[in-house]
N, CA, C and O of each residue as an XYZ file, in Angstrom:
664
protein
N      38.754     94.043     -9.640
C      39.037     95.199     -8.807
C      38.054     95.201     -7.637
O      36.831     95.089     -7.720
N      38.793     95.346     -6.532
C      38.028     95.274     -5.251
C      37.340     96.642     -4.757
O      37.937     96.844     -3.699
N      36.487     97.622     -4.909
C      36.279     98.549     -4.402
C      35.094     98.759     -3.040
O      33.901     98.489     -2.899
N      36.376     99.517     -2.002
C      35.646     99.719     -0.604
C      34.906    100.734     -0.655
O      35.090    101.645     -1.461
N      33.842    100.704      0.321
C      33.284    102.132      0.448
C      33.050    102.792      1.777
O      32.316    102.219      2.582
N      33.730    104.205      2.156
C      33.541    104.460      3.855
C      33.363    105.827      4.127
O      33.094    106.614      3.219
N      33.471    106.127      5.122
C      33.280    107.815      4.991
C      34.367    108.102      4.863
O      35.388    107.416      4.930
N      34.132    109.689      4.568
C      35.209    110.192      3.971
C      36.327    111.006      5.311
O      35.791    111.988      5.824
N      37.038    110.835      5.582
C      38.116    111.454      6.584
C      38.693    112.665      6.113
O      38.493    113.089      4.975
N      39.219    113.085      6.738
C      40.145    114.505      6.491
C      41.096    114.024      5.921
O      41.231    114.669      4.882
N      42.195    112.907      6.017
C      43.042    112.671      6.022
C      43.398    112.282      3.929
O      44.372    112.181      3.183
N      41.683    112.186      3.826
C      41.568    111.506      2.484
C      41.585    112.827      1.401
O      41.628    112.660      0.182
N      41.544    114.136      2.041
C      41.676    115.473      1.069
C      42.403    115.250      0.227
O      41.916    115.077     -0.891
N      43.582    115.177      0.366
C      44.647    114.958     -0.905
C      44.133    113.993     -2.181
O      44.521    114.165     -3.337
N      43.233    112.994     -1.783
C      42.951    112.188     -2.954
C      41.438    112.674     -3.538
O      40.927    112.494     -4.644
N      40.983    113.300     -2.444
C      39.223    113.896     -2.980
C      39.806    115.412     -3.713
O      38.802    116.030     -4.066
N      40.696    115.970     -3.953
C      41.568    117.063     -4.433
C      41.435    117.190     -5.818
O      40.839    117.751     -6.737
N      42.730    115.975     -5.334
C      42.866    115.553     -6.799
C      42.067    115.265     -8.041
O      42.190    115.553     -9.232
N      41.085    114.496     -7.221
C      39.771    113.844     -8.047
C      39.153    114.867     -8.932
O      39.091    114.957    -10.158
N      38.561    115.870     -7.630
C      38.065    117.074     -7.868
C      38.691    118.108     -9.191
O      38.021    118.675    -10.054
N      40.314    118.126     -8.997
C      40.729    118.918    -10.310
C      40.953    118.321    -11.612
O      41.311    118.956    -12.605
N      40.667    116.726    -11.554
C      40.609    116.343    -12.785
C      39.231    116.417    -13.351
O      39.112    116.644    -14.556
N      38.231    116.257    -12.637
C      36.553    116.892    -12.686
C      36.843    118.775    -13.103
O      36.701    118.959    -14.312
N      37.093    119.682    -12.555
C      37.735    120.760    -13.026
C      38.378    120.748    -14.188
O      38.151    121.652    -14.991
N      39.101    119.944    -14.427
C      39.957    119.959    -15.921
C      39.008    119.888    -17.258
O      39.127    120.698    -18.177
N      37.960    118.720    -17.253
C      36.890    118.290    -18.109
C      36.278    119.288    -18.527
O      35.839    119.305    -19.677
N      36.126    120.305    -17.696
C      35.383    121.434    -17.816
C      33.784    121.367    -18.039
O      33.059    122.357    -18.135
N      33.433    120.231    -18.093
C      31.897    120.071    -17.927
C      31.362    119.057    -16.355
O      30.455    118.342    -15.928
N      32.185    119.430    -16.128
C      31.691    118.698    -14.312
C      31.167    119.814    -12.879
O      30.226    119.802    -12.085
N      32.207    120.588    -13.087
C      31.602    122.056    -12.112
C      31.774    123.375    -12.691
O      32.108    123.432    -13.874
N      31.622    124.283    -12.132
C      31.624    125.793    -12.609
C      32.657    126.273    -11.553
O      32.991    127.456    -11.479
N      33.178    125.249    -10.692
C      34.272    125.551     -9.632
C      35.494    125.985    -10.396
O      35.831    125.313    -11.372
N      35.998    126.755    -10.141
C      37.283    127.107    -11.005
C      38.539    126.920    -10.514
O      39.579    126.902    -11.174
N      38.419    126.784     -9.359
C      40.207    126.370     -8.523
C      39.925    125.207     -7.579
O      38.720    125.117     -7.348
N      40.412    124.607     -7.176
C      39.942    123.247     -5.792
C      40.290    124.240     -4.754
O      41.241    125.014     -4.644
N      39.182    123.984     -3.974
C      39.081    124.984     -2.564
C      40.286    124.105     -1.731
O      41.012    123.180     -2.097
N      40.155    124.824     -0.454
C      41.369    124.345      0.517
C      40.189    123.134      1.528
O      38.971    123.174      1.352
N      40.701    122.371      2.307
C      40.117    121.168      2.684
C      39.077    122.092      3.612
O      37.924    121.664      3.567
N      39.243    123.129      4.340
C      38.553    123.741      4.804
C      37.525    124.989      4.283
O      36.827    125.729      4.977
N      37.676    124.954      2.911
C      36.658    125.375      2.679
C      35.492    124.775      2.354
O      34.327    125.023      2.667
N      36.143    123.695      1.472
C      35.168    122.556      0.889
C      34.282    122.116      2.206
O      33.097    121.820      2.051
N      35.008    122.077      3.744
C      34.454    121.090      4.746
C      33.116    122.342      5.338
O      32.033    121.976      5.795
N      33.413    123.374      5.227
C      32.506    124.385      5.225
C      31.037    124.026      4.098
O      29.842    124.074      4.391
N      31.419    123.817      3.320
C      30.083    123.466      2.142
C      29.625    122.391      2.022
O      28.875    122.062      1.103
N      30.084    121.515      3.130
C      29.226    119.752      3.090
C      28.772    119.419      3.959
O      29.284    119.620      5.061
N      27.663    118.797      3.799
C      27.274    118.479      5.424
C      28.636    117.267      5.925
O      29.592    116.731      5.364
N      28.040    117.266      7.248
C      28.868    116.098      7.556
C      28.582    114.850      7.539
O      29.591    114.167      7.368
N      27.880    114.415      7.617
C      26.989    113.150      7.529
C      27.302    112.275      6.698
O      27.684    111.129      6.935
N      27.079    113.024      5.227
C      26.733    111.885      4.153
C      28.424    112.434      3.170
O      28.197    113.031      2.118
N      29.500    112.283      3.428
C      30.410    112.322      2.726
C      31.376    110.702      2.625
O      31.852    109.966      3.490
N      31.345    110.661      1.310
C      32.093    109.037      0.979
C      33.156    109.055      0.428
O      33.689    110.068     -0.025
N      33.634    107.856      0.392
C      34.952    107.607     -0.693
C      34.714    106.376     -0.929
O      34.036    105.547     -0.322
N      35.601    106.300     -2.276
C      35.762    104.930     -3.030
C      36.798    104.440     -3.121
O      37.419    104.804     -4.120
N      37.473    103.480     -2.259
C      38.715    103.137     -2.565
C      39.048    101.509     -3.484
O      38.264    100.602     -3.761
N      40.299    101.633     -3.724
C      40.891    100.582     -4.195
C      42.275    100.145     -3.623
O      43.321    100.492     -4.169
N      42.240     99.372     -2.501
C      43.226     99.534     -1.593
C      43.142    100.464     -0.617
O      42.178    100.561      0.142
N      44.362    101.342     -0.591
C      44.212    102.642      0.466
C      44.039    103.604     -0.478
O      43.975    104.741     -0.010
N      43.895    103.463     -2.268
C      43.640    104.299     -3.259
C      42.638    105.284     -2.965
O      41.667    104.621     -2.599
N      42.247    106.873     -2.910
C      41.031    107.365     -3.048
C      40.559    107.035     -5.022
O      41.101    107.466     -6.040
N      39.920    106.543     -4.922
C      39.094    106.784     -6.717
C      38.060    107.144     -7.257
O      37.660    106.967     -8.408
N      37.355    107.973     -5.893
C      36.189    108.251     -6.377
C      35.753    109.053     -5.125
O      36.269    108.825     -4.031
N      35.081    109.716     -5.247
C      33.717    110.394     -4.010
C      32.818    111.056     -3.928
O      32.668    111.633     -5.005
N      31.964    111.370     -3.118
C      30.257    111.771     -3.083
C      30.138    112.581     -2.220
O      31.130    112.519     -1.492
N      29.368    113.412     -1.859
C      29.155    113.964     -0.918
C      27.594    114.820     -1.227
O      26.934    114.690     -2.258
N      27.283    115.579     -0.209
C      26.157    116.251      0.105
C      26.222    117.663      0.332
O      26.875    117.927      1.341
N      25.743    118.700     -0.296
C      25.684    119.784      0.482
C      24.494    120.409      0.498
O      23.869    120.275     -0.554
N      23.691    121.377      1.770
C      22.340    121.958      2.371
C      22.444    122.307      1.226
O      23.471    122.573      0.601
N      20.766    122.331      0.704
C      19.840    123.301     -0.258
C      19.739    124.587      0.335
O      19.896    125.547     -0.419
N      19.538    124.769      1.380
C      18.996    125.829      2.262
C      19.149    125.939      3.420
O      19.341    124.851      3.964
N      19.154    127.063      4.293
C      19.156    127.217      5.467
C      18.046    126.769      6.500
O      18.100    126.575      7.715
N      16.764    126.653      5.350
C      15.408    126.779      6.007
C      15.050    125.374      6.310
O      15.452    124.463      5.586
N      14.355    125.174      7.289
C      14.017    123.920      8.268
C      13.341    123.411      7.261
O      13.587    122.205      7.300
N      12.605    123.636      6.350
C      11.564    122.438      5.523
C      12.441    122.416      4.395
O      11.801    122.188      3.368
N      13.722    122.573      4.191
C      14.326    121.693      3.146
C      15.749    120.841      3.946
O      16.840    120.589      3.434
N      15.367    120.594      5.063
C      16.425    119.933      5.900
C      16.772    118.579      5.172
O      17.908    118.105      5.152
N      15.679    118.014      4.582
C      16.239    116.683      4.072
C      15.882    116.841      2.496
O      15.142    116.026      1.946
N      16.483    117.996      1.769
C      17.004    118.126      0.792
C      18.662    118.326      0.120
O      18.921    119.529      0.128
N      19.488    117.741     -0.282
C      20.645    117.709      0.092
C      21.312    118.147     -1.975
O      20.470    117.909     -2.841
N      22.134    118.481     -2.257
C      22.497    118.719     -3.624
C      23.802    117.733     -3.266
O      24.533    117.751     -2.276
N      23.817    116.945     -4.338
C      25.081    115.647     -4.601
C      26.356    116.408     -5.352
O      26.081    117.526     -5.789
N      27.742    115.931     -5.559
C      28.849    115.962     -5.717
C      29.076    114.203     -5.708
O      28.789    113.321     -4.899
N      29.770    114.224     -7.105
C      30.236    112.830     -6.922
C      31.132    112.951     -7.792
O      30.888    113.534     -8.848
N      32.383    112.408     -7.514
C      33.559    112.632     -8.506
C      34.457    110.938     -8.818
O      34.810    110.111     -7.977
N      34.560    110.912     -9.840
C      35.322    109.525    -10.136
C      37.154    109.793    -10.727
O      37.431    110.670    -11.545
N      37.872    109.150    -10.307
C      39.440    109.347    -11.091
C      39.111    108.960    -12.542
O      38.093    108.371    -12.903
N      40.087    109.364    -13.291
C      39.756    109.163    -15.193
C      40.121    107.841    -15.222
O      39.690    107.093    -16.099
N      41.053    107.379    -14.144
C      41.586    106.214    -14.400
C      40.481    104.887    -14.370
O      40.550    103.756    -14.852
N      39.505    105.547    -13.621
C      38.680    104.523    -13.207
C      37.137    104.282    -13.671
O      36.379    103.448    -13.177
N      36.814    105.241    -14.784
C      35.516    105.423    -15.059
C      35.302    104.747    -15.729
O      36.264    104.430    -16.430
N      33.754    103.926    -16.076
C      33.048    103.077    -16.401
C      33.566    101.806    -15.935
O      33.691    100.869    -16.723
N      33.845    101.716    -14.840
C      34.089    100.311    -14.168
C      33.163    100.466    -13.121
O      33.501     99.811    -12.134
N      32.137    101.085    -12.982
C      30.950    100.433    -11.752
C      31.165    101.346    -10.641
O      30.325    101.469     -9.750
N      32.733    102.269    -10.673
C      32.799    102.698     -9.519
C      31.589    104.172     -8.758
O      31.148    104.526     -7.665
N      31.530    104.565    -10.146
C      30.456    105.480     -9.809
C      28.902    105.262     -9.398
O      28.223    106.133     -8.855
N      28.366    103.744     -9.799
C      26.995    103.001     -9.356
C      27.216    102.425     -7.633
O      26.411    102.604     -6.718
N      28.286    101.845     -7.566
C      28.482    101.773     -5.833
C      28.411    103.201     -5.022
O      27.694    103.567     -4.091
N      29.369    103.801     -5.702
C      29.468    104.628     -4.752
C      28.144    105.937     -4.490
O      27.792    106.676     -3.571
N      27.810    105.705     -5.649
C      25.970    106.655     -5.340
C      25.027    105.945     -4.198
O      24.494    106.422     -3.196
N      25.031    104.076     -4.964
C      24.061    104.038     -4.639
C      24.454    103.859     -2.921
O      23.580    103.887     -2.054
N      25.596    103.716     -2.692
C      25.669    103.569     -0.923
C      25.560    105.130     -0.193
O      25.139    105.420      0.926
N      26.140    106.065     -1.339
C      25.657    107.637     -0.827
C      23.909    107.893     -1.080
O      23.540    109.006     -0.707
N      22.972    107.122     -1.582
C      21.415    107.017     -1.270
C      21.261    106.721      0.158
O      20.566    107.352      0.954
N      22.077    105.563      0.422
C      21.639    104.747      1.952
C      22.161    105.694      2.593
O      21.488    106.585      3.112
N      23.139    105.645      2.633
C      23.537    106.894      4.265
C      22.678    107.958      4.225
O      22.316    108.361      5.330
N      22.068    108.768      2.855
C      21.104    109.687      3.098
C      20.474    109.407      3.853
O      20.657    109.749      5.021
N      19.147    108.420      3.314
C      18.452    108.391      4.077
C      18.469    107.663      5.174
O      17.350    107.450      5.641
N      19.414    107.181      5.777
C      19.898    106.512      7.059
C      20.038    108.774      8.176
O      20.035    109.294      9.292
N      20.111    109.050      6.942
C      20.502    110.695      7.889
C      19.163    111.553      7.593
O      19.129    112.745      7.897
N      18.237    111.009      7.084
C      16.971    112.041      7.144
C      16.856    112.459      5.591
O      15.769    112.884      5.199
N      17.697    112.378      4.892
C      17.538    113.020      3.449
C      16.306    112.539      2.687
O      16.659    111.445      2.246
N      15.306    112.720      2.375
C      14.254    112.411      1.202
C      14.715    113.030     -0.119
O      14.004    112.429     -0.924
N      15.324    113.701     -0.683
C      15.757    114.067     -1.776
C      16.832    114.218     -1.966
O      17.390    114.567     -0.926
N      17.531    114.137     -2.840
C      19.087    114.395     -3.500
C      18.722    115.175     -5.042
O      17.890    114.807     -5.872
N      19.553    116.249     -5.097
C      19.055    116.598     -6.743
C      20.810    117.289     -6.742
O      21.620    117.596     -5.867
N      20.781    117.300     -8.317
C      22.183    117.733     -9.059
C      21.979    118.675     -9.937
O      20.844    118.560    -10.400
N      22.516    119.493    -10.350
C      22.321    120.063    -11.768
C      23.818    119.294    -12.334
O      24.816    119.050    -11.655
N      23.602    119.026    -13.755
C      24.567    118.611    -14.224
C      24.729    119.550    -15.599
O      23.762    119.885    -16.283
N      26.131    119.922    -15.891
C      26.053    120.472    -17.232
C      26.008    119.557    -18.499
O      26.574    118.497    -18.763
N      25.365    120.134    -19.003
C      24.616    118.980    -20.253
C      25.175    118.396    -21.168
O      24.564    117.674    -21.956
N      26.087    118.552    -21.201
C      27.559    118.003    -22.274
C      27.958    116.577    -21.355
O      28.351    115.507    -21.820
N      27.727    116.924    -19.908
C      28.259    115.812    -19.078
C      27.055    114.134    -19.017
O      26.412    113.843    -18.009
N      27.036    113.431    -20.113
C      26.141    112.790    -20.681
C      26.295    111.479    -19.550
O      25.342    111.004    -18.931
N      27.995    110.933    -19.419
C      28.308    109.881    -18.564
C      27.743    109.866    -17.024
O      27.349    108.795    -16.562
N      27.688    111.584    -15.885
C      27.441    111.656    -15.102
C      25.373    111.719    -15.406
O      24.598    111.427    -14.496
N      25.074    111.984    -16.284
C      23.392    111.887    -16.225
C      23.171    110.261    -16.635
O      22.199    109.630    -16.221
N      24.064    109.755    -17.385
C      23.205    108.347    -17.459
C      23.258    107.571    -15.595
O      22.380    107.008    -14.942
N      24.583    107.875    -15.302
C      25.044    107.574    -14.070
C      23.459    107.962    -13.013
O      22.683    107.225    -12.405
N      23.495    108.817    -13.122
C      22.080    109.605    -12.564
C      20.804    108.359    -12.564
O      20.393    107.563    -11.719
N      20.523    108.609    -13.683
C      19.238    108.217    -14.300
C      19.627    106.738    -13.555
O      18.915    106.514    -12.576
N      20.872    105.452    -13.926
C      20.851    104.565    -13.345
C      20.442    103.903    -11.898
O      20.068    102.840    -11.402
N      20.748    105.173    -11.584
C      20.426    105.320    -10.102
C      19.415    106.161     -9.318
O      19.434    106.869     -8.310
N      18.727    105.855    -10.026
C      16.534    106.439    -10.056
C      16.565    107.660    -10.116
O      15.575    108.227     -9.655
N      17.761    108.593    -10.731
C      17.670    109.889    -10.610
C      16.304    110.603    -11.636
O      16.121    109.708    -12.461
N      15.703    111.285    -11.831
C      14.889    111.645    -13.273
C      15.217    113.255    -13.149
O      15.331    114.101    -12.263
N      15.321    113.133    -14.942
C      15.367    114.843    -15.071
C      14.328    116.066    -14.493
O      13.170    115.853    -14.852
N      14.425    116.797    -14.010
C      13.167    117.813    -13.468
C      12.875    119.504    -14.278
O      11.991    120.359    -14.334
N      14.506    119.205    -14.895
C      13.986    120.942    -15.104
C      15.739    121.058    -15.926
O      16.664    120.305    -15.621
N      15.829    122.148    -16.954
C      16.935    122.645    -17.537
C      17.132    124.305    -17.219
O      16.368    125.248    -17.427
N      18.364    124.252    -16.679
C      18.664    125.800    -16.720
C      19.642    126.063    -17.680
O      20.656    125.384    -17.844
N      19.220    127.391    -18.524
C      19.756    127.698    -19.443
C      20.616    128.892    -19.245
O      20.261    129.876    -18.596
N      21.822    128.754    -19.865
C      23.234    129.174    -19.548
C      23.364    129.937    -17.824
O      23.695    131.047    -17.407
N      22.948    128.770    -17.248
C      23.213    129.627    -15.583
C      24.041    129.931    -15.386
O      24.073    130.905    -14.634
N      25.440    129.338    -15.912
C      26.939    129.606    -14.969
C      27.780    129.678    -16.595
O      27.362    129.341    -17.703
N      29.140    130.276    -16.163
C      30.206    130.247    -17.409
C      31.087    129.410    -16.701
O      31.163    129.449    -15.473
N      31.875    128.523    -17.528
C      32.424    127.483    -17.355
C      33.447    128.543    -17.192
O      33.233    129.752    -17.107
N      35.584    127.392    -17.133
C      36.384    127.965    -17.093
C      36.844    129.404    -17.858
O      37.479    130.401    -17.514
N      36.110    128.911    -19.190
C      36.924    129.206    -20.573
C      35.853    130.466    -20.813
O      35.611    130.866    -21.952
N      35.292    130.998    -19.737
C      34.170    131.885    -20.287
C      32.749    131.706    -21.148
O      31.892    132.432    -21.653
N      32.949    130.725    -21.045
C      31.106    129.827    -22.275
C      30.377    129.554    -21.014
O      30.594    128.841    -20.034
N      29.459    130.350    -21.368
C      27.884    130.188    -20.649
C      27.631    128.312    -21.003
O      27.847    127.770    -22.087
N      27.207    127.741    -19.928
C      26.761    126.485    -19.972
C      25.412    125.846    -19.543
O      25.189    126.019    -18.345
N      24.644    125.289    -20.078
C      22.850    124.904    -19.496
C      23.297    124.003    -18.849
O      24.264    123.397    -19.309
N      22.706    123.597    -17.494
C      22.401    122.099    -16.562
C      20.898    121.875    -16.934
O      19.993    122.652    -17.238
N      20.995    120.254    -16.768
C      19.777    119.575    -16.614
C      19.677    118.890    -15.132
O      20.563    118.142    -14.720
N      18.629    119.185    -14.447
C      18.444    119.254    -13.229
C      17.907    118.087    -12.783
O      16.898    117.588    -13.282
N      18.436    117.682    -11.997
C      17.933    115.785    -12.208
C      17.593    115.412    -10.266
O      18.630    115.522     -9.611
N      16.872    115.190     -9.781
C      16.681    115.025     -8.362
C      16.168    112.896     -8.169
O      15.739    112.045     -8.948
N      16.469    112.915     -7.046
C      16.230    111.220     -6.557
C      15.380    111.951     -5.209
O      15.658    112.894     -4.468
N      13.991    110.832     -5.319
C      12.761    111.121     -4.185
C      13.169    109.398     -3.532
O      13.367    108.296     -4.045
N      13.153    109.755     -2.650
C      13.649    108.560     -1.374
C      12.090    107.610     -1.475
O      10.976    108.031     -1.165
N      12.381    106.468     -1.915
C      11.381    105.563     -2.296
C      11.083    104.802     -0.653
O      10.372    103.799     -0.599
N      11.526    105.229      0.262
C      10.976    104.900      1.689
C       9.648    105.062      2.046
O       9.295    106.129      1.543
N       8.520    104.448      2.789
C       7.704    105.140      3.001
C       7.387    105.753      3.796
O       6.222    106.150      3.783
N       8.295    106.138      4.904
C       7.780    107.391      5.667
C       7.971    108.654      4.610
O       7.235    109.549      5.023
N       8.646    109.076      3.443
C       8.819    110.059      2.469
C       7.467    110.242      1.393
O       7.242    111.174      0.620
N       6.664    108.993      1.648
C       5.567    109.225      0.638
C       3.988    108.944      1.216
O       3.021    109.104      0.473
């Protein structure tokens, strides 16, 4: 399997959608409860660092970035989104496509990336960890999933091993 990697277009919503409500379905991937409209989602990401994973003209995967904060000293702090199709998981597609969403970070200023992940979601933290993420911190029952169950994240951040960052 050949998988490309590029930014992500408008045009590619329908397949980052999709992705997204089968991540929604799992019920341990977000606390999002409906897939926003392409314009809301484009409201909550930066622009910069948004990817896709294709296979062909397939979408099968994607990443993206959204601000920690409004405030100027967390400008190159960014919170990750990365979503894989069911069809396609544990074939590598999720290690490309992070680790090329690292480079464009910091090709865009980012020194940090951090996630909360809900803790049941074991595949997206090893995924993490593979990709120099380390755990930092657990929040306990922050959000209720679909079904009404309070759920803990384990909070996992990547420090940009560049050295202007250290």
């Amino acid at each position: 399997m050949e998988v490309k990697i590029r930014n992500m277009v408008k045009q590619d919503w329908e397949g980052v959608a999709r992705i997204y409500q089968q991540g929604m379905d799992t019920n341990i991937s977000t606390f999002q409860t409906e897939c926003p409209s392409y314009d809301e989602w484009d409201k909550g990401h930066v622009k910069s660092c948004r990817l896709v994973a294709l296979e062909g003209e397939k979408v099968i995967g994607w990443a993206a970035l959204s601000a920690v904060s409004s405030r100027c000293v967390y400008a190159g702090v960014g919170e990750l989104s990365i979503y894989i199709d069911n069809n396609y998981k544990g074939k590598g597609v999720g290690s490309k496509l992070l680790s090329s969403l690292i480079v464009e970070s910091e090709d865009h200023e980012y020194w940090t990336i951090q996630s909360g992940i809900m803790e049941e979601n074991e595949a997206s933290i090893n995924l993490h960890k593979k990709c120099g993420f380390r755990e930092v911190g657990y929040r306990e029952k922050v959000g209720k999933d679909r079904n009404g169950k309070w759920r803990n994240t384990i909070m996992m951040e990547r420090r940009s091993a560049l050295e202007k960052y250290n």
